[in-house]
C-alpha distance (Angstrom), angle and dihedral (degrees) to the residues before:
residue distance angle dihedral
X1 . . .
X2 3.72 . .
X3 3.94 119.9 .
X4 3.93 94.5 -110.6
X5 4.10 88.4 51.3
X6 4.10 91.8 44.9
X7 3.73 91.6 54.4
X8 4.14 91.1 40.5
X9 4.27 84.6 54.7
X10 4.04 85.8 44.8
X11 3.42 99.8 55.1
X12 4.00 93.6 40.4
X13 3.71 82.2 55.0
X14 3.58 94.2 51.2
X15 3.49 96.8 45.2
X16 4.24 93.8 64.9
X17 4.16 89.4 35.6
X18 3.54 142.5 77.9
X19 3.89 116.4 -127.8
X20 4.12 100.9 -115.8
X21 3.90 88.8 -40.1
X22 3.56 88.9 -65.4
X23 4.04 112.1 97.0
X24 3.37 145.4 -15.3
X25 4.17 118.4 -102.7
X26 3.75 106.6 -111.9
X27 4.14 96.2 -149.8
X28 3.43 147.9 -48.3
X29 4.05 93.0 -48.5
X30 3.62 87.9 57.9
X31 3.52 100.7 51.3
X32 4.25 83.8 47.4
X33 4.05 87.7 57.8
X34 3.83 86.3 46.0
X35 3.75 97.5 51.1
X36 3.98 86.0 37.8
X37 4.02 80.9 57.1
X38 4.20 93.3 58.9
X39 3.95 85.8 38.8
X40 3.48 94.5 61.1
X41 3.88 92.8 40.3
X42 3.91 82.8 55.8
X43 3.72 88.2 47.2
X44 3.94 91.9 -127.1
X45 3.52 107.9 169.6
X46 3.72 98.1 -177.0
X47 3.58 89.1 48.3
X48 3.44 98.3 54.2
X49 3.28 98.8 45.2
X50 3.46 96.8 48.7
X51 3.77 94.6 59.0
X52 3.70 102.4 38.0
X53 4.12 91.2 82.7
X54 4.14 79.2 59.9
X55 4.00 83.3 64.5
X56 3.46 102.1 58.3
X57 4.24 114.2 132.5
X58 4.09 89.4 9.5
X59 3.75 121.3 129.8
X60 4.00 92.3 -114.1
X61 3.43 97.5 40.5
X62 3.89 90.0 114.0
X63 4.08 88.2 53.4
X64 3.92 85.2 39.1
X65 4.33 89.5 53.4
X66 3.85 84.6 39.6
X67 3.72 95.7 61.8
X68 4.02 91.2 41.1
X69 4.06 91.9 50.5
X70 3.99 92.5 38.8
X71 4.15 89.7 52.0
X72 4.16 91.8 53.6
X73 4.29 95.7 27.4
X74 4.00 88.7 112.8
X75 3.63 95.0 57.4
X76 4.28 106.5 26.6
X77 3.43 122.4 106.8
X78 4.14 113.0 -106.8
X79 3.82 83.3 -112.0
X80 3.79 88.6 51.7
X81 3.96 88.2 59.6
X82 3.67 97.4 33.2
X83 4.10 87.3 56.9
X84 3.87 86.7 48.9
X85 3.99 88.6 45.2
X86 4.10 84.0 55.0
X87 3.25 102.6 49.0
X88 4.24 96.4 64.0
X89 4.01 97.5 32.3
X90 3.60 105.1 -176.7
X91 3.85 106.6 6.4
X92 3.84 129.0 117.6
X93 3.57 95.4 -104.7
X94 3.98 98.6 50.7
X95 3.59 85.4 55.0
X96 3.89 96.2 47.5
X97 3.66 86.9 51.1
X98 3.94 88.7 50.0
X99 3.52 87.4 53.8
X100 4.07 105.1 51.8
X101 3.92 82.0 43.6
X102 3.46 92.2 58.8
X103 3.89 90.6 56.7
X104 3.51 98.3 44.7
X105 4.08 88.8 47.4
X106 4.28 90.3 53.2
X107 3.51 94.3 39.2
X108 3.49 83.6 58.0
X109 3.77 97.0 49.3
X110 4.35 89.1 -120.3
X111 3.79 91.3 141.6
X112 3.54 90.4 159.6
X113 4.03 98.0 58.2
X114 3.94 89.2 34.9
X115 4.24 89.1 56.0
X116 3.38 91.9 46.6
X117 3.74 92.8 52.1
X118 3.56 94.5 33.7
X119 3.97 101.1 84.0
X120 3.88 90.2 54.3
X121 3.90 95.2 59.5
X122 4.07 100.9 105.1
X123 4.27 97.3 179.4
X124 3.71 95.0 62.3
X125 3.50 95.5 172.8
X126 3.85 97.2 108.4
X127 4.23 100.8 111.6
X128 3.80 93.1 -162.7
X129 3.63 90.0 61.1
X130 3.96 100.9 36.9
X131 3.85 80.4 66.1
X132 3.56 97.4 46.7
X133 4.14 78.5 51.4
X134 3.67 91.0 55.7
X135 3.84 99.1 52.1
X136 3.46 94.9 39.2
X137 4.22 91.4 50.3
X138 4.26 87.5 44.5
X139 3.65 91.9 51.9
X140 3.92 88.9 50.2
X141 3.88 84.6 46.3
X142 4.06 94.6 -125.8
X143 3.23 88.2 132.9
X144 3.49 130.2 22.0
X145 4.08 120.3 -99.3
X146 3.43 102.0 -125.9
X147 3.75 95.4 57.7
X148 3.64 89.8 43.2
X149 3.88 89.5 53.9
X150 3.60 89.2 57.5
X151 3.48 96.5 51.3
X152 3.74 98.6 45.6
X153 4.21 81.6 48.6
X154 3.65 87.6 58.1
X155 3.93 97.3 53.1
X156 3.69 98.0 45.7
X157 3.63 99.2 42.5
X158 4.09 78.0 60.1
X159 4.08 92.6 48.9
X160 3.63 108.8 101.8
X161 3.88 96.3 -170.1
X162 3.80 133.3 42.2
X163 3.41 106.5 -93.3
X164 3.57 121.1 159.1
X165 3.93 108.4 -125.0
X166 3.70 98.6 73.0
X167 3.41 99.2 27.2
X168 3.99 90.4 54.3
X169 3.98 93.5 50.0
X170 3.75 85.8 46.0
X171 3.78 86.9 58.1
X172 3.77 94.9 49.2
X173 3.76 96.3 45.1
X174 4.36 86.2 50.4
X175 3.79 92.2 53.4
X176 4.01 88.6 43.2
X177 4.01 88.4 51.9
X178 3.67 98.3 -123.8
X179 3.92 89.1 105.3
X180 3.52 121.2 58.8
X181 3.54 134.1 -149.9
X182 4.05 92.4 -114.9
X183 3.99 80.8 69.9
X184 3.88 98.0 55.0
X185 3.99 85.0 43.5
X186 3.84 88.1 49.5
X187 3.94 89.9 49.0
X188 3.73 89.1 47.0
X189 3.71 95.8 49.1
X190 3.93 87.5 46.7
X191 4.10 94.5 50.5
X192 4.21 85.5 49.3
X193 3.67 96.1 54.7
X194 4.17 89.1 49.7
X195 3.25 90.2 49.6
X196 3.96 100.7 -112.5
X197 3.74 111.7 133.8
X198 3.85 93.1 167.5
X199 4.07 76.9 65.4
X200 3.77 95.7 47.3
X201 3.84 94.1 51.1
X202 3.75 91.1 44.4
X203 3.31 91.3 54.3
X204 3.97 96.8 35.0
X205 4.21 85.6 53.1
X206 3.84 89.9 68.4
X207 3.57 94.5 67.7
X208 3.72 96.2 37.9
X209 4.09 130.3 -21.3
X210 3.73 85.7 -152.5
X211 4.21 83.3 76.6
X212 3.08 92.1 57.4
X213 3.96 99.1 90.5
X214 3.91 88.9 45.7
X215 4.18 87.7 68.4
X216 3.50 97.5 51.6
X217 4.21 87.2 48.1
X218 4.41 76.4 45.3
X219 3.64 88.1 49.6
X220 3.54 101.5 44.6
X221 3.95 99.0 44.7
X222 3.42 122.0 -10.5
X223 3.58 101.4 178.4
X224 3.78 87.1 55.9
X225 4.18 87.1 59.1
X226 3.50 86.8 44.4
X227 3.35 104.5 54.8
X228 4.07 95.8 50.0
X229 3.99 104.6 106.0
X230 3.96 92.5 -136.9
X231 3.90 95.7 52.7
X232 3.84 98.7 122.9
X233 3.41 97.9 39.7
X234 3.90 94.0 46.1
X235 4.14 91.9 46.2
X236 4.06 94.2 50.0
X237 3.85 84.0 -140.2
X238 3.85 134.1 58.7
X239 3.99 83.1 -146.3
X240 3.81 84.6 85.7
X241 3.92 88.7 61.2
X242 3.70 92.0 48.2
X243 3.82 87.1 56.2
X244 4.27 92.0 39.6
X245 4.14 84.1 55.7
X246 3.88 95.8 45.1
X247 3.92 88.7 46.8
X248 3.75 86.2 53.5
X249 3.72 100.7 43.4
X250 3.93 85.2 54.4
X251 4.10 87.8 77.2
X252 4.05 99.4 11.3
X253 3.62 114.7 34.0
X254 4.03 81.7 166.1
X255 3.88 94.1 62.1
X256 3.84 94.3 38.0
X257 3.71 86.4 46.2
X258 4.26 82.4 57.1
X259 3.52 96.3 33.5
X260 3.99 86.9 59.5
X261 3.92 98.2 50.9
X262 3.84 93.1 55.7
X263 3.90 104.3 116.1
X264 3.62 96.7 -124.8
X265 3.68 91.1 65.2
X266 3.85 93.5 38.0
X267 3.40 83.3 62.7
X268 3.20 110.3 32.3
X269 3.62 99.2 52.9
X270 3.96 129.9 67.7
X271 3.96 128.7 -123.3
X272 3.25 95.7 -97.9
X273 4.02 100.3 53.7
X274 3.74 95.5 44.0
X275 3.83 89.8 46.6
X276 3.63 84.8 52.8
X277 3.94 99.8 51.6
X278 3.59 91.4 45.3
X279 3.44 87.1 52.6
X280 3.93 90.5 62.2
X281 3.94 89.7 39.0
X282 3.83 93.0 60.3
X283 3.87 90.8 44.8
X284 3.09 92.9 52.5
X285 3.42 97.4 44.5
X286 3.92 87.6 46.8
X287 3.50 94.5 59.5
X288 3.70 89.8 53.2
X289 3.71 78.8 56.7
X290 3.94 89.1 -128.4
X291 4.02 124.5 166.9
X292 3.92 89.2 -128.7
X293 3.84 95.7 60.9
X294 3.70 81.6 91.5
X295 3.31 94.8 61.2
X296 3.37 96.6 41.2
X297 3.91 90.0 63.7
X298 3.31 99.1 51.2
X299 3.95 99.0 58.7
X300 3.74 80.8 71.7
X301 3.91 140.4 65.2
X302 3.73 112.1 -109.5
X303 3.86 95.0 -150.8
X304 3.87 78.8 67.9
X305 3.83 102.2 55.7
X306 3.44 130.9 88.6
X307 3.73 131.6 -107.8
X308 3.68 89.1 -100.0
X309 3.80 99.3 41.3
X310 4.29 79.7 53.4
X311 3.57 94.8 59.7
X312 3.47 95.6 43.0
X313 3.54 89.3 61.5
X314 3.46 100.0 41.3
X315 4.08 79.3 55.7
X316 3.83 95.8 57.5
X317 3.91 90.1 42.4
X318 3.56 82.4 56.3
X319 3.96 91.6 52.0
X320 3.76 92.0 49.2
X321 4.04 95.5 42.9
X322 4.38 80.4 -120.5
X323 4.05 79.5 141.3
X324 3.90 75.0 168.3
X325 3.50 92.6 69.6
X326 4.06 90.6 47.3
X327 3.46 90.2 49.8
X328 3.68 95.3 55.0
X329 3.97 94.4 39.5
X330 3.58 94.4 55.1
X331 4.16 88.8 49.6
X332 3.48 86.3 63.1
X333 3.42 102.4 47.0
X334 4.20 119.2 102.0
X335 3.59 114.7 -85.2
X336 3.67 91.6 -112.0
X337 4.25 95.7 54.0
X338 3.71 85.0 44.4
X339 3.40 99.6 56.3
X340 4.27 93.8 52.8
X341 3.75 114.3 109.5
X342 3.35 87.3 -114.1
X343 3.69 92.4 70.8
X344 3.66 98.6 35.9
X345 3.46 90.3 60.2
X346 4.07 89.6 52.4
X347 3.13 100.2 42.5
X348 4.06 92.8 53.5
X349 3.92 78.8 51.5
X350 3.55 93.9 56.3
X351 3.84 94.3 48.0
X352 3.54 93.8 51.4
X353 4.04 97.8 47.1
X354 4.24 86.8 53.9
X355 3.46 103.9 38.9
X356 3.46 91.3 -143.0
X357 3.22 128.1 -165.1
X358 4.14 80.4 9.6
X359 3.76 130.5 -43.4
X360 4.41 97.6 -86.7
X361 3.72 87.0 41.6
X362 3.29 94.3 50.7
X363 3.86 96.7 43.7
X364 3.92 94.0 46.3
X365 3.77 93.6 54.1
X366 4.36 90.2 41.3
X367 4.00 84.0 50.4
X368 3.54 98.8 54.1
X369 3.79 91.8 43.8
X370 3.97 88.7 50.7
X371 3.83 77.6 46.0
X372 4.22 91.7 59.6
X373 3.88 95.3 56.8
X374 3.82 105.2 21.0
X375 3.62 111.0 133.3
X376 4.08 153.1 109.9
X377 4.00 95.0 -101.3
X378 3.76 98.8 86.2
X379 3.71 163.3 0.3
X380 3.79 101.3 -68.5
X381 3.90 99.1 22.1
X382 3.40 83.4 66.2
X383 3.60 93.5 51.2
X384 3.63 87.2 50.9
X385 3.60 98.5 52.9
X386 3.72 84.5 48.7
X387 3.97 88.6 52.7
X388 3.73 95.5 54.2
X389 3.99 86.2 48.9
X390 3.98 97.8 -107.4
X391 4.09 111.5 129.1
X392 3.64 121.5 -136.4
X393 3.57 116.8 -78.4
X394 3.96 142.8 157.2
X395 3.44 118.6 -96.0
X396 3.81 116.7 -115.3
X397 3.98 99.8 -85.6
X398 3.70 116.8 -113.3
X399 3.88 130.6 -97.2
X400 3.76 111.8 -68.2
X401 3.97 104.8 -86.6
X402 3.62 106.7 -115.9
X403 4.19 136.3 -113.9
X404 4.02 81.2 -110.4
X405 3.85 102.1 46.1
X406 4.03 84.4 49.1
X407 3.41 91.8 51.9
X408 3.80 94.4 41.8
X409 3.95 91.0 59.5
X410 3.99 91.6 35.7
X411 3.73 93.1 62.3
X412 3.70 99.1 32.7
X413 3.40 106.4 132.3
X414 3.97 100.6 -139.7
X415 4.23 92.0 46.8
X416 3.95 83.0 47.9
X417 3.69 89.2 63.2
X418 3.50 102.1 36.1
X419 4.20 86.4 59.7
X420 3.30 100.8 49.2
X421 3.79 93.1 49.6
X422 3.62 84.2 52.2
X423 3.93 98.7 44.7
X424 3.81 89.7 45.1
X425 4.05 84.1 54.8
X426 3.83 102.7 -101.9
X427 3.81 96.3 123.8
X428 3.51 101.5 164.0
X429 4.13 98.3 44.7
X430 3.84 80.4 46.0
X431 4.02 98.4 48.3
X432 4.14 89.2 52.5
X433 3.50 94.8 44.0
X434 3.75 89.1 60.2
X435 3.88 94.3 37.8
X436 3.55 84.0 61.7
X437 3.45 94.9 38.6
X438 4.10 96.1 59.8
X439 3.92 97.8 30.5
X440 3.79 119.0 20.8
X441 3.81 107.2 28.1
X442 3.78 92.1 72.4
X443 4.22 121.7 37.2
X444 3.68 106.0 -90.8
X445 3.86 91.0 5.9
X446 4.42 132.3 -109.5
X447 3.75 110.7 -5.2
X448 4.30 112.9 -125.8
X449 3.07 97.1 -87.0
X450 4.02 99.7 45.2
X451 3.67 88.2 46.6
X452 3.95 91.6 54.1
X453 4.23 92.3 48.3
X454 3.73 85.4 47.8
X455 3.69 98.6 52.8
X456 4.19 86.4 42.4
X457 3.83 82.9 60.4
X458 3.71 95.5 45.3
X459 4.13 84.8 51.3
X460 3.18 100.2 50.4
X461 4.02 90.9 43.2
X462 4.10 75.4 55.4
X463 4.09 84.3 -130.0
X464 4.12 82.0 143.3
X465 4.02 89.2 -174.9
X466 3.54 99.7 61.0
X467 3.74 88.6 37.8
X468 3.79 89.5 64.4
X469 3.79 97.8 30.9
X470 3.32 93.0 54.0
X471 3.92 100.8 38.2
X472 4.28 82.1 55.0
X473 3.68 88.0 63.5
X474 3.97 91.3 70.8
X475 3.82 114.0 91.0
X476 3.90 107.5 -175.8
X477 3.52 109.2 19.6
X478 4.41 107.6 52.1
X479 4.04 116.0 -172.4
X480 4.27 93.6 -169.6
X481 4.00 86.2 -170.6
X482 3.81 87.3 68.0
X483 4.23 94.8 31.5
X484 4.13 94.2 51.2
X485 3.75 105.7 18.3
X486 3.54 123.7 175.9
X487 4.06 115.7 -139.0
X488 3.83 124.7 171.4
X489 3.89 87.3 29.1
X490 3.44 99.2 166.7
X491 3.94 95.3 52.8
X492 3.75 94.4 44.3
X493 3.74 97.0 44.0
X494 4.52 89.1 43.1
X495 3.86 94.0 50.0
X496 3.72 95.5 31.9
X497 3.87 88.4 59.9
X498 3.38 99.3 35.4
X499 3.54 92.9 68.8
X500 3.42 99.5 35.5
X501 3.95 97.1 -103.0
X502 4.09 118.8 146.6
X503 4.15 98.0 -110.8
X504 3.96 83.3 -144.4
X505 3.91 90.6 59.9
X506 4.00 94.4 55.8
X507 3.57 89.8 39.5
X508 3.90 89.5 53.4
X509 4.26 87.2 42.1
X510 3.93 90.1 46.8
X511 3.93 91.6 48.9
X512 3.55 92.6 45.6
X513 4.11 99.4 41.8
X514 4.01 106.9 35.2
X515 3.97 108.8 6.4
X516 3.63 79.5 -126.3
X517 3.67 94.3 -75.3
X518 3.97 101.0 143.1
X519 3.77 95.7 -152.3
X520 3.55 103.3 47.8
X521 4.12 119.6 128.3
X522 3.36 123.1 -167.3
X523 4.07 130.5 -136.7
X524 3.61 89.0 -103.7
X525 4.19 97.2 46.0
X526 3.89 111.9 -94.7
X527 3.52 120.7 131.4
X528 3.59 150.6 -166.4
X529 3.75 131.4 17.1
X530 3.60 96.4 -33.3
X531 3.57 95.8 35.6
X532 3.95 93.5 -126.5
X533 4.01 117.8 -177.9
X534 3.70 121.8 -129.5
X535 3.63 94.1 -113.6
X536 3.55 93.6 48.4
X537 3.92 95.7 47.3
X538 3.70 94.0 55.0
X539 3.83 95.6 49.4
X540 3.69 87.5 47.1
X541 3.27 99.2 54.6
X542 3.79 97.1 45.3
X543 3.96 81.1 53.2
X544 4.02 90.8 56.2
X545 3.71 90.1 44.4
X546 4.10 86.3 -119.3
X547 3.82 97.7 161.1
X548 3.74 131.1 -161.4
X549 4.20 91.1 28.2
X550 3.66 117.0 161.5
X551 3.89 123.4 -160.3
X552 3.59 89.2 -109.4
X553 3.33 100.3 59.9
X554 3.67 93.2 74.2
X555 4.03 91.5 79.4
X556 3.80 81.2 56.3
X557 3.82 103.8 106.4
X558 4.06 102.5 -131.0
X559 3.79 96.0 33.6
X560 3.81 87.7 53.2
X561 3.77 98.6 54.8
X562 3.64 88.4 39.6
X563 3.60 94.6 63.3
X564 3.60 97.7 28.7
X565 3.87 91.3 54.9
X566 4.03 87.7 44.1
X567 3.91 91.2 53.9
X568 3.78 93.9 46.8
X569 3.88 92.7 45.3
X570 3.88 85.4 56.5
X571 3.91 92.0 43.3
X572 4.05 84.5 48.9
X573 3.79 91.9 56.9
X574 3.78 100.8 38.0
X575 3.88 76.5 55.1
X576 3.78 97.5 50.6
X577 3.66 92.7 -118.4
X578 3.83 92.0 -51.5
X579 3.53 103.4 167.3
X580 4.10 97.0 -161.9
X581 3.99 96.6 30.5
X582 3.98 88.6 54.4
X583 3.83 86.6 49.7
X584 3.58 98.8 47.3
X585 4.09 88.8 41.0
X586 4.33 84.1 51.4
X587 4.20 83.4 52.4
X588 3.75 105.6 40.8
X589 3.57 109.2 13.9
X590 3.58 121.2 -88.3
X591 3.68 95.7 -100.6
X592 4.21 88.9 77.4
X593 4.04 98.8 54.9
X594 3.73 93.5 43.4
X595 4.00 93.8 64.1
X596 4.47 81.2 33.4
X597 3.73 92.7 65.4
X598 3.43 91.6 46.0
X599 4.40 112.8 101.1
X600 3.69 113.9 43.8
X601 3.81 135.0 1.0
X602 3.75 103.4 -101.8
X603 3.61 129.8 178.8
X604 3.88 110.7 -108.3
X605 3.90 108.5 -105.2
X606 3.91 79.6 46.4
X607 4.11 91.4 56.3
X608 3.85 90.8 31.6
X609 4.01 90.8 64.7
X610 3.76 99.4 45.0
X611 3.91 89.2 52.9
X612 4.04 96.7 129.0
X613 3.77 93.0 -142.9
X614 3.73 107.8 81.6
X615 3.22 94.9 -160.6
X616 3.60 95.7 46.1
X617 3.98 91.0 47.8
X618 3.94 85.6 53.2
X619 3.72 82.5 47.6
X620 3.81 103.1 53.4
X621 3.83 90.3 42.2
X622 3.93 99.8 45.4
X623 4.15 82.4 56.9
X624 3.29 102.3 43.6
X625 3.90 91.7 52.7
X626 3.60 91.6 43.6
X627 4.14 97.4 46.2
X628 4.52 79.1 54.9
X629 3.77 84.8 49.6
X630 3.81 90.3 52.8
X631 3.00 100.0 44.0
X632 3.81 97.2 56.1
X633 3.65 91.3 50.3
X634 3.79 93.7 49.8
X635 3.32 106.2 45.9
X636 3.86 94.6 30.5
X637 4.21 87.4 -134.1
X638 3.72 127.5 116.3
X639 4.26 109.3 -94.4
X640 3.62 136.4 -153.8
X641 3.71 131.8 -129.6
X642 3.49 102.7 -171.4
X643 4.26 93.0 51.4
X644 3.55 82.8 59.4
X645 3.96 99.9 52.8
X646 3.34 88.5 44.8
X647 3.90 117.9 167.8
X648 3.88 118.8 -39.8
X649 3.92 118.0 -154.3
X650 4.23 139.4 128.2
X651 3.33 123.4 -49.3
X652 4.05 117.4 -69.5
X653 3.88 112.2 -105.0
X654 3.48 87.8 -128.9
X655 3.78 96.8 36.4
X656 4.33 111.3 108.2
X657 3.61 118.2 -92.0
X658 3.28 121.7 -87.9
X659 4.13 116.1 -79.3
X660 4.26 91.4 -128.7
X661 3.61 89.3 -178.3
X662 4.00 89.8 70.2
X663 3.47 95.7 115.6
């Protein structure tokens, strides 16, 4: 079949079809950007090129150009990009291309192209190439090396991979002296305890490539290299240990734990390297949610401990009610962790549970921290609010947006692309291009009132995700209509009371899991609003007696919140009505919180933040805080947070046993 005939059978195709249940094609120019789409995931050059002339004057001809230059950008000429760069000034996509141009041109080593280009890139979020930036503007001397050192530290002590940028200004800035070799250790230590070794030996080869062996024999059984009696001599550096004992706290705290108190390393390592390790040791041990993390923590120093090692222990403090411990954790912590709502909220806690310097001191200076963060717009504002005896409301809506800021955001040019990508099915080109549209294309991103006109569009489009998203961006003026709207009302609010379900609590779930968007599909497999997995939807339905269901009926709108209100009903009452241990079951199985809720009664936000899944903590939280939300909206009456956590603990001795077939 000939090129002219393919695209004639693609169009006829697209004419009868809808584009991934998304949006219809609009004509023949829209089928070309589709089959320019599967061309570029082919990577057919010829193809691509070929077509793009049958672009020209179309909305997506900048992500149409993009996809053409992108295919070809390891073998075109730096005019051939820069001519592709000129013909979309400004947009998304001339950026993006800016952006993977910049990385081929430093992994390269074309400093002099990649400078010039350089000052034009507007996103500047790409951390490989902020370091490049940083070596590149020390070795030109505008600014001065040491204080680019520390910068470039900063952003590849937060890499969790390999990559090259960071890793290659580190380099430069060792051999120039204004890194030292305690920074490639800390990097090294860092990469271990994620669970990166490609990271570790990256880092390790800096110092000496001859090392490099010893972390895959780290890697591969620590308490193997541990165990030999010449293993300090035979590593040159005790660092080596300190990465052997991390590696072996990541599966064993117990053993590390062991490991650590054996004189030899007692006194063979310094302060700051056994405050480290035990660090890691009571994390780990933490997330196991064992009583000795505790213990663990306080073998070491915490001026020594990460960030992450902090918070840990301020989590098992937490778990013990040692609110000295949580106090002392969060003083440690960096300014910026500090300083999150999160550990506002704790450290108020902590005040208030010691009293200290005396009980009305101590309450005055919790109050006024409460004070700092209290609000509707999230887990522990809420909890705040709640604190300072205020009930969860909605803020007083805005002002009305007006005729003109509608029509501002209608015709914006970037938000114009970044629908009809979406309507014509692309979702994901469509979703950056307005991500860069409200936060990156301008310094600092929208203003209020931009943002708010923007998520109206998004509304009334009924693209519910970048609704929210973008609504969340806003930090004085809050419009909760956009933030927690409720779509397919009628079939949330039927089914949710038909089985006896609070409406606000699948509205908070759906928020949290989907963003409303009916066909999303997750990395892992579940789909639709309530993001059910295949597994789970076919024992669900057999449960519900729903006969003749087919796996693809769970993208279908009512089937899916049938089924995924049946299975969380069922994961409600195998919880006893546990709000947050039927939402973390919902996320991560409910195998996980049943051994989580075992070890002392603790009240919920208490349980909620020691969850060891981080993404299941954010999880539990995010839903709790939006069911509150919902509920205040829907029933127009003030809500409370903390009723809904409630108190987390085992299993009642009278309670039902446990429904082991909840998948």
């Amino acid at each position: 079949m000939n090129l002219v005939n393919f695209r004639r059978g693609l169009w006829a195709i697209m004419a009868v079809l809808c584009v991934q249940g998304a949006a219809w094609a609009q004509g023949p120019v829209d089928a070309t950007v589709l089959e320019m789409r599967e061309a570029f995931r082919r990577n057919n050059t010829a193809t691509l090129s070929a077509l793009l002339p049958s672009v020209r004057g179309h909305v997506l001809e900048p992500l149409a150009s993009y996809w053409e230059m992108k295919a070809r950008l390891e073998t075109a000429s730096p005019a051939e990009i820069r001519a592709a760069l000129r013909r979309h000034p400004g947009t998304y996509w001339e950026d993006r291309l800016r952006n993977d141009w910049l990385l081929q041109l430093a992994k390269q080593r074309d400093w002099a192209n990649f400078s010039a280009e350089l000052p034009a890139f507007r996103m500047n979020d790409d951390r490989q190439i902020q370091c490049y930036a940083l070596m590149l503007d020390a070795a030109a001397n505008r600014i001065p090396a040491d204080e680019a050192a520390l910068q470039v530290q900063a952003l590849w002590h937060a890499q969790r991979d390999a990559d090259d940028g960071c890793a290659t200004a580190a380099q430069a800035f060792l051999s120039s002296g204004h890194l030292d070799q305690q920074a490639v250790w800390q990097r090294a230590r860092l990469a271990m305890d994620a669970n990166r070794p490609a990271a570790v030996a990256q880092a390790v080869a800096m110092l000496d490539p001859q090392w490099v062996p010893l972390v895959d024999e780290v890697a591969k059984n620590p308490a193997q290299f541990l165990d030999e009696k010449l293993t300090a001599i035979r590593t040159r550096t005790k660092e080596m240990v300190v990465l052997a004992t991390i590696r072996l706290a990541f599966n064993d705290p117990a053993a590390a734990a062991e490991e650590m108190n054996r004189k030899r390393w007692v006194a063979q390592l310094t302060q700051e390297e056994r405050s480290w390790v035990w660090g890691v040791i009571g994390k780990r041990s933490a997330q196991n949610l064992q009583d000795a993390a505790l213990g663990y923590f306080v073998h070491g120093q915490d001026a020594f401990m990460t960030d992450d090692h902090l918070a840990w222990k301020a989590r098992a403090g937490m778990r013990a009610g040692a609110w000295g411990h949580v106090r002392d954790a969060i003083a440690h912590m960096s300014e910026a962790q500090a300083n999150e709502p999160t550990w506002i909220y704790w450290r108020a806690r902590a005040m208030q549970a010691l009293r200290e310097p005396d009980a009305i001191a101590a309450t005055v200076q919790a109050r006024a921290l409460y004070d700092s963060i209290a609000s509707p717009n999230g887990f522990y504002e809420q909890l705040a609010l709640e604190e300072l005896g205020h009930p969860i409301t909605p803020p007083a809506p805005p002002a009305p947006l007006t005729p003109q800021e509608r029509e501002a955001a209608a015709s914006h040019p970037g938000l114009q692309r970044a629908l009809a990508a979406i309507q014509l099915g692309l979702r994901g080109e469509g979703v950056r291009e307005w991500n860069y549209t409200v936060a990156l294309h301008t310094p600092g991103g929208m203003p209020e009132r931009e943002l708010l006109a923007s998520a109206d569009l998004a509304c009334r489009q009924a693209l519910w995700d970048r609704c929210i998203n973008t609504s969340l961006r806003t930090s004085v003026v809050f419009d909760h209509a956009q933030r927690f709207p409720m779509p397919h009302q009628a079939e949330v609010v039927r089914r949710s009371n038909e089985i006896g379900l609070d409406p606000a609590y699948v509205y908070g779930l759906i928020r949290q899991e989907s963003r409303f968007v009916t066909d999303a599909r997750s990395h892992v497999g579940a789909s639709g609003l309530m993001q059910v997995m295949p597994a789970t939807a076919r024992w669900t339905a057999r449960k519900i007696g729903l006969t003749n269901f087919r796996p693809h009926q769970i993208t279908e709108r009512d089937t899916n919140i049938l089924i995924g209100t049946a299975y969380l009903k069922l994961a409600l009452e195998d919880f006893e009505g546990s709000l947050p241990l039927a939402a973390a079951a919902y996320n991560a199985g409910p195998g996980r919180p049943r051994v989580w809720r075992n070890g002392p009664a603790l009240p919920g936000e208490i349980w909620a933040e020691n969850i060891p899944f981080e993404e299941t903590r954010d999880y539990v939280k995010q839903v709790l805080a939006n069911t509150t939300n919902y509920a205040a909206l829907i029933s127009g009456q003030p809500q409370s947070l903390r009723a809904r956590l409630g108190v987390v603990g085992p299993r009642e001795a009278t309670a039902q046993a446990e429904n082991r077939d909840l998948p």
